[in-house]
C-alpha positions in Angstrom: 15.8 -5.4 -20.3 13.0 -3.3 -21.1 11.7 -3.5 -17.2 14.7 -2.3 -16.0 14.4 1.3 -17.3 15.6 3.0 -20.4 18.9 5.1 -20.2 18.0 8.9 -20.4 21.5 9.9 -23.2 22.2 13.2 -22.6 21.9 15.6 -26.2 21.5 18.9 -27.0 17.9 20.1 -27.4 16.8 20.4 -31.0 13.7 22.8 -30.7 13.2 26.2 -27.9 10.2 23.6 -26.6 10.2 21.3 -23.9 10.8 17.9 -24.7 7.9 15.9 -22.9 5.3 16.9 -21.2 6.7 16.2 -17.8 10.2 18.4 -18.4 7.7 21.4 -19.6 5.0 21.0 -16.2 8.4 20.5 -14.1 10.2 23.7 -15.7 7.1 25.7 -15.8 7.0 24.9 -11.8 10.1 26.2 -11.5 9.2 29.4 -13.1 6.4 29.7 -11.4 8.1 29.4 -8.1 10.5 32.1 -9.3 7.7 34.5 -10.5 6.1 34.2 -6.7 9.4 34.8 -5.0 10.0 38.3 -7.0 6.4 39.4 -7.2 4.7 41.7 -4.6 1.1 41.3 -4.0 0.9 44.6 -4.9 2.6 44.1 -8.3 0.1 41.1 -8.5 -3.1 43.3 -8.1 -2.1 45.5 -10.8 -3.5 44.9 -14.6 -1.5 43.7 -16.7 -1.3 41.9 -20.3 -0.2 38.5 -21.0 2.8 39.7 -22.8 4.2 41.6 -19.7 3.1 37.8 -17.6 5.3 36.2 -19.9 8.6 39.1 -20.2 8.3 38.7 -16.5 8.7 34.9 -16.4 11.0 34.7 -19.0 13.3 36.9 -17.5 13.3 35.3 -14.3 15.5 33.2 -12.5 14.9 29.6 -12.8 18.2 28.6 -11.1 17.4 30.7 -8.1 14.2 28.4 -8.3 15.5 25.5 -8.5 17.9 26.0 -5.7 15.2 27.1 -3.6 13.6 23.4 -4.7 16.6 21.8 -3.4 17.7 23.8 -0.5 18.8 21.2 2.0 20.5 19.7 -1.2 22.3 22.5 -1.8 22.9 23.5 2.2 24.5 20.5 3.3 26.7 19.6 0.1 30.3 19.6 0.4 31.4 20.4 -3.1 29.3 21.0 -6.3 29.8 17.0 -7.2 27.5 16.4 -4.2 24.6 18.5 -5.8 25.2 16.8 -9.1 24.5 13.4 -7.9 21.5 14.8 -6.0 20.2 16.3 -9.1 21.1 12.9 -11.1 18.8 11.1 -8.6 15.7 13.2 -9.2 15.9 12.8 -13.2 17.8 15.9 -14.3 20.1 15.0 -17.2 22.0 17.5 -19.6 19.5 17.8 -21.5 17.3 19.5 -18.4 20.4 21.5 -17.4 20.7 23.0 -21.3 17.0 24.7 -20.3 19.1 26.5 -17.4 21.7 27.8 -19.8 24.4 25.1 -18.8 26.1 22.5 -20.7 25.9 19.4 -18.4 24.5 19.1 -14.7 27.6 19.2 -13.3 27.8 22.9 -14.4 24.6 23.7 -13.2 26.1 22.1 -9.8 28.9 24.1 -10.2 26.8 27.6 -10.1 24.2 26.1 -7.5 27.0 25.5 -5.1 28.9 28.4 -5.9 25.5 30.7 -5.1 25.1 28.5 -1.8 28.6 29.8 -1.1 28.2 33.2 -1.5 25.0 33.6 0.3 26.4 32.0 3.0 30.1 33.2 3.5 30.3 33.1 7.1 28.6 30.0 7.7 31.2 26.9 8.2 30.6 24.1 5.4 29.6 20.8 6.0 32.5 18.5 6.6 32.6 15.2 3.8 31.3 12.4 5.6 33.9 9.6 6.4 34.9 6.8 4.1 32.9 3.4 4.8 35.3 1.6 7.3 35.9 -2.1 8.3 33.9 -2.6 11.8 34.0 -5.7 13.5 30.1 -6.3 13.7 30.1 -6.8 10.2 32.9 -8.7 9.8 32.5 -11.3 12.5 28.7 -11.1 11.0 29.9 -12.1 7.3 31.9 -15.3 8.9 29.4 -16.6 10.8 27.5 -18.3 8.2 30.2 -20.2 6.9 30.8 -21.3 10.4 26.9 -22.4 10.9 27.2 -24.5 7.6 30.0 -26.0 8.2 28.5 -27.7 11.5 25.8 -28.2 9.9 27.1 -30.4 7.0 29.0 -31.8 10.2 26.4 -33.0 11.8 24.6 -34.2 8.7 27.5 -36.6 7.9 27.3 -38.2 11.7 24.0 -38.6 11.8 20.9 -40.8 10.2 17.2 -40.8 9.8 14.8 -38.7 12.0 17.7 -37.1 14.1 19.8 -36.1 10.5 16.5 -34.6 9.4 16.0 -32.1 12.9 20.1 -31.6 12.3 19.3 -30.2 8.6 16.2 -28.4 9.5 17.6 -26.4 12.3 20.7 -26.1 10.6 19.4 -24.7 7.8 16.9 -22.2 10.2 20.0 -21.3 11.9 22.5 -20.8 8.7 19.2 -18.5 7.5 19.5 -16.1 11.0 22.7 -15.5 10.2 22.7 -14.6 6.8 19.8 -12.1 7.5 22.4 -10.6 10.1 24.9 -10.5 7.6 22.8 -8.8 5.0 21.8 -6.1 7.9 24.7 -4.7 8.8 28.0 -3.8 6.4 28.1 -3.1 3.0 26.0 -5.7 1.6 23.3 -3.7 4.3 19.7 -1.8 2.1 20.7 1.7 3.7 17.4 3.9 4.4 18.8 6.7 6.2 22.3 7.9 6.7 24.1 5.8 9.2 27.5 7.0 10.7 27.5 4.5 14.1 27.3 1.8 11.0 23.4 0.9 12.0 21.4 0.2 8.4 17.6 -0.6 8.4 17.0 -3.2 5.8 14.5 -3.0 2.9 15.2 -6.1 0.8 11.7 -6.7 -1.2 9.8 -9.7 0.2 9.6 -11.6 -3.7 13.6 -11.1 -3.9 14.3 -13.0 -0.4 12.0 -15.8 -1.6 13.0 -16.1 -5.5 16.7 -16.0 -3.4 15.6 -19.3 -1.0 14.4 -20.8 -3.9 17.6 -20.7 -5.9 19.2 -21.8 -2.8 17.1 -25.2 -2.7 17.4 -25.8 -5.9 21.2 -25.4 -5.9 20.8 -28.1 -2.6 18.8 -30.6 -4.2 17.8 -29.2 -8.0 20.5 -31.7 -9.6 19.4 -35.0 -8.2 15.6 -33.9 -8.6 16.2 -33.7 -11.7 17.7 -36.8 -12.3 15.0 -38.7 -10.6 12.6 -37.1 -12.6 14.1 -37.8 -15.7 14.9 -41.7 -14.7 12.4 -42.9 -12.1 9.9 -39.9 -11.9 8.3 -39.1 -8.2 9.6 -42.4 -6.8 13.0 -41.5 -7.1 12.4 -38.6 -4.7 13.6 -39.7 -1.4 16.6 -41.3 -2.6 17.1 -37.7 -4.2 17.0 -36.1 -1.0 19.1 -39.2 0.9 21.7 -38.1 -1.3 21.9 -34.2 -1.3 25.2 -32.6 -2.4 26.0 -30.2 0.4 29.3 -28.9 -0.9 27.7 -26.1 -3.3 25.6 -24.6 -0.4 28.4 -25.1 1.9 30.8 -23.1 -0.5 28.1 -20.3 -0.7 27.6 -20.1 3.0 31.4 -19.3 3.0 30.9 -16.8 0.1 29.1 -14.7 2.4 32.6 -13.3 3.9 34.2 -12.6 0.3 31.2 -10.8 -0.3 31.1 -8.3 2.2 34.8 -7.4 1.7 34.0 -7.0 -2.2 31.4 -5.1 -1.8 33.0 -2.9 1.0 36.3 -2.3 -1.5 33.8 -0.6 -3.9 32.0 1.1 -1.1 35.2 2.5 -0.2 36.9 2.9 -3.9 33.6 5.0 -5.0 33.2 7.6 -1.9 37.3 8.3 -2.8 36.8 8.9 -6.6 33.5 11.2 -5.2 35.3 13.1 -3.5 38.3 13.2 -6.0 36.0 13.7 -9.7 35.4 17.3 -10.9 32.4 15.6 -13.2 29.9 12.7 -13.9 31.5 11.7 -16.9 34.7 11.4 -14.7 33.2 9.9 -11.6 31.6 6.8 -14.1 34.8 6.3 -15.8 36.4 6.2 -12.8 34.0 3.6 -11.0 33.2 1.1 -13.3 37.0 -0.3 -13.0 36.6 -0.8 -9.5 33.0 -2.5 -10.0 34.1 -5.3 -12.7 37.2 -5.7 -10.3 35.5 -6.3 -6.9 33.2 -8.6 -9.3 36.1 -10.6 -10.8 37.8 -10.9 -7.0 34.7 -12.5 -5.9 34.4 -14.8 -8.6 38.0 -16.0 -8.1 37.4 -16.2 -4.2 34.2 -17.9 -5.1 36.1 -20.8 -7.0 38.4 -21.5 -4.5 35.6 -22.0 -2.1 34.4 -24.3 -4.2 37.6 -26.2 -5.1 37.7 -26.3 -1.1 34.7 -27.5 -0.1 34.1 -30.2 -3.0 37.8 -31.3 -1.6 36.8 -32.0 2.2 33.5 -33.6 1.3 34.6 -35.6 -1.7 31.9 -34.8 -3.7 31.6 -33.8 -7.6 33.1 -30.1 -7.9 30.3 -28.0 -9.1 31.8 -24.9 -10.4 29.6 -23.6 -12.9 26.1 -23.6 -11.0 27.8 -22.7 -7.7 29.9 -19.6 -9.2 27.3 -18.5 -11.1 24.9 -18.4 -8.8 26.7 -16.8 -6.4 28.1 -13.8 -8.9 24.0 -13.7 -9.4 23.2 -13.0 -5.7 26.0 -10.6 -5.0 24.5 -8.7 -8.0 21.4 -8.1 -6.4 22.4 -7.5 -4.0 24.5 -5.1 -4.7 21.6 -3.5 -6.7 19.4 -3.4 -3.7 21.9 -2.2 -1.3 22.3 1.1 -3.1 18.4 1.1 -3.5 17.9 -0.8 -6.9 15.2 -3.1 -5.8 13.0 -3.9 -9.2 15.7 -5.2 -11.5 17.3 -7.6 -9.3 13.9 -9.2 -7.9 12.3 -9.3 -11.7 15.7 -11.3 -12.5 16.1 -13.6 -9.6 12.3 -14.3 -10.2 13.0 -14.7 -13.8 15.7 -17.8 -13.1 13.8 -19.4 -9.8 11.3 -19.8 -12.8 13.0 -21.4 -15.4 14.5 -23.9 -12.9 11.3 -24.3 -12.0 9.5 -25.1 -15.1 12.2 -27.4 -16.0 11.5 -29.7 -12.8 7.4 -29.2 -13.1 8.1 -30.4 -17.2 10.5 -33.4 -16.0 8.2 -34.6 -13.4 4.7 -34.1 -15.7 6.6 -36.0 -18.7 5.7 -39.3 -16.5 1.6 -38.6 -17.3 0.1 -40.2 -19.6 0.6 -38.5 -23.2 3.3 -35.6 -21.6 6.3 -37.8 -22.7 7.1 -34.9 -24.9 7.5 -32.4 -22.2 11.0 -33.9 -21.4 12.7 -33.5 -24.7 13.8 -30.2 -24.2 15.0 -31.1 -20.8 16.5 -34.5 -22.0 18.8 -32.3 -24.5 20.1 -30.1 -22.6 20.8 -32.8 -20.0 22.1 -34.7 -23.1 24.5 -31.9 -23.6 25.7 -30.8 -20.3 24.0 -32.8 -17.8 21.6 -31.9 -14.9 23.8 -29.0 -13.6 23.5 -27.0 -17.2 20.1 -26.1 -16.4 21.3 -23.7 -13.0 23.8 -22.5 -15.3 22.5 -21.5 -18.0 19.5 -20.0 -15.7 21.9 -18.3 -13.0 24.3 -17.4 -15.5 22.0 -15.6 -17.9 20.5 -13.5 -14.8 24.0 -12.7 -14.0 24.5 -11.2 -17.2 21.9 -9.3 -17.3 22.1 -7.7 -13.8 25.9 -7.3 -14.3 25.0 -5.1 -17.2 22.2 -3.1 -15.0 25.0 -2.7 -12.8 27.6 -1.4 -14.7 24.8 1.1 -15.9 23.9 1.8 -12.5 26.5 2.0 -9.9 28.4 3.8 -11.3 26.4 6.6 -11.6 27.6 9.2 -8.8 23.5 9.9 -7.3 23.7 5.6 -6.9 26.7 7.0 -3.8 25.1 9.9 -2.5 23.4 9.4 0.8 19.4 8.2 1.0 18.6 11.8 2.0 20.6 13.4 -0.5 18.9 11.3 -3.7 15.3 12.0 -2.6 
C-alpha cells in the first residue's frame, strides 16, 4: 500500500513553524504574493529594516493571496463546498488551513467564497452544473459487448478447425472495439475536461489496458493451462485451448452493462450529497454508503451473470475467479475514471504477475532438476484446484483497490470537475 500514497490526517499544528519544507516555500509564496499586491514601488524604494519587512508580511493578508492563487476557483464555484474540494485537490488539508487562522478547509472555503461574493455583488453566480444523466449512447454502448460475445461463443460452438479459429479471433477483435466504446463514453469514461454534451476524452494508462487483456486471457484459458502444465506439460497445450471455457468471459462481457449503471448510481448519488454537504467530513460520510452499495449491487448482478451463462453453456460455474475479477476491474476503473490512474495499474500489474509466475513455474517444473518449482503450485491446486490461483490473485487486488477506493472517492476534490481540481 505504500505506492498508493500515504493519507495526509488532519491535526492541529504543534509548533508557530511550518511543518515541511514544502508547506513553508508554499505559504511564504503566498505571502509574498500578498506583500507585492499592497506594496507600491515607491514604498519598495524606500529603506527600510528587516524588522519593518517582516511586520509588513506578517500582517498581511494571506487569504487575499490565496484567493488571488485560485481565482477562477473561486469565480466559478457555486457554493463554498466547491472551493473546498478544489483546495482538497491541490494538497491543502486542516492542517494548511490552521496557518490561515481557520479550523478546517471547509472554513477557509467558507470565507473565500463569502469574499468572492462580496466583491462581486452584482455579478449573477454560476449555476451548479447538472446531475450526470442516463443518455442512450452510453447505454446502448454498455450492451453491446454482451451482444458481440454472445455471437461469438455462438459461432464458436458451430464451428471447427481453421474457420472456429478466424470466428474466435475476430470475435474477440470485435468484443475488444466495443468495450473500448464502452469505456469512452458514460460513467465508466477517464474525463479530461468538463463535458456537458456527455463527450469524455479517454486517458486509461497503456500498462493498465494490457495488465487488463492479460487477466482477461488468463480468465479464458488460465485454468486448463494450468492443468496441462501440471499433468502433461507443453504437450497438453492444444487440447487446453480445444477445450476453452467461454462462460466466464462471456459473463464478463455482459458485466459491462451492470457496470455502467453502478458506476452511473454513484456518479449521480455523489454530485447530490455535493451539492447537499455543508463539510468534508459530511460529504465522506455521506458517500462511502453509496460506494460499498453500487459495489455490492455489482457483485450480486455479477453472480447472476454467471449462474446464467454457466447455465446456457453447460459448463462448470466459476463464481469465484469470474466475480472477483470482475469486482477487480470495475475498481480500476472506477479509480481511473475520476483520475486515479497509478494505484489501479500498479495492482492489476501486481495480479497479471502472480498468475503469471504460477504458469511460467508450472510449465519450467517439466526441466530437468525444476520439479520443485511446482510444489507450491501443486498445493494450492491440491487445496482449491486450478481456479484458486485467479482467486486468490484477483481477489487480493480487489481488496486492496476497494480500500484505495473507499479512501479515495469519497473525498469531495475526487467529484469536482477536471478544471476545478487542477
Amino acid at each position: 500500500m505504500s505506492e498508493l500514497g500515504e493519507v495526509d490526517r488532519p491535526g492541529t499544528p504543534d509548533s508557530p513553524g511550518a511543518w515541511d519544507e514544502h508547506s513553508e516555500e508554499w505559504l511564504m509564496g503566498a505571502a509574498d504574493t500578498n506583500v507585492r499586491v499592497t506594496e507600491t514601488p515607491q514604498t519598495l524604494s524606500q529603506t527600510s529594516t528587516p524588522s519593518t519587512r517582516a511586520a509588513r508580511r506578517g500582517t498581511g493578508d494571506p487569504v487575499k493571496a490565496l484567493m488571488h492563487r485560485h481565482r477562477e476557483l473561486c469565480e466559478r464555484a457555486v457554493d463554498p463546498l466547491e472551493i473546498a474540494a478544489g483546495l482538497e485537490a491541490h494538497g491543502v488539508t486542516d492542517r494548511t488551513a490552521a496557518r490561515f487562522r481557520h479550523r478546517d478547509v471547509f472554513s477557509l472555503a467558507e470565507e473565500m467564497y463569502a469574499r468572492v461574493s462580496q466583491d462581486a455583488e452584482t455579478a449573477p453566480r454560476p449555476t451548479p452544473p447538472p446531475a450526470p444523466g442516463v443518455r442512450a449512447d452510453w447505454v446502448l454502448l454498455s450492451v453491446l459487448p454482451g451482444a458481440l460475445g454472445a455471437a461469438t461463443v455462438t459461432g464458436l460452438h458451430f464451428t471447427e478447425g481453421r474457420v472456429r479459429l478466424a470466428v474466435a479471433t475476430l470475435g474477440a477483435l470485435t468484443v475488444a472495439l466495443a468495450v473500448r466504446a464502452a469505456l469512452g463514453r458514460g460513467p465508466l469514461s477517464a474525463r479530461t475536461h468538463p463535458a456537458p454534451a456527455g463527450t469524455y476524452t479517454s486517458r486509461t494508462p497503456a500498462s493498465t489496458r494490457a495488465w487488463t487483456y492479460w487477466l482477461l486471457a488468463y480468465a479464458l484459458l488460465g485454468d486448463a493451462l494450468l492443468t496441462a502444465a501440471l499433468t502433461g506439460g507443453p504437450s497438453g497445450f492444444p487440447a487446453a485451448v480445444r477445450d476453452l471455457s467461454t462462460a466466464p468471459v462471456l459473463a464478463l462481457t455482459f458485466a459491462v452493462a451492470p457496470a455502467a449503471w453502478c458506476a452511473h448510481l454513484f456518479a449521480a448519488g455523489a454530485h447530490r450529497k455535493l451539492a447537499a454537504s455543508r463539510g468534508l467530513a459530511d460529504f465522506t460520510a455521506a458517500v462511502k454508503p453509496l460506494l460499498l452499495g453500487a459495489f455490492a449491487l455489482f457483485l450480486c448482478m455479477s453472480t447472476v451473470l454467471v449462474a446464467l451463462s454457466t447455465t446456457v453453456l453447460h459448463e462448470p460455474a466459476a463464481y469465484t475467479t469470474t466475480v472477483t475479477l470482475g469486482a477487480l476491474l470495475l475498481l480500476a476503473r472506477l479509480l481511473t475514471a475520476h483520475r486515479f490512474t497509478h494505484a489501479p495499474a500498479v495492482v492489476l500489474g501486481v495480479a497479471a504477475a502472480a498468475e503469471a509466475v504460477t504458469l511460467t513455474t508450472a510449465f519450467a517444473s517439466h526441466l530437468p532438476g525444476c520439479a520443485f518449482l511446482a510444489a507450491p503450485v501443486d498445493t494450492v491446486v491440491a487445496a482449491w484446484g486450478p481456479a484458486g490461483i485467479p482467486a486468490a490473485a484477483c481477489g487480493g487486488a480487489a481488496v486492496v483497490l476497494l480500500l484505495h477506493a473507499i479512501r479515495s472517492l469519497t473525498r469531495a476534490s475526487a467529484h469536482a470537475m477536471p478544471g476545478e481540481a487542477g
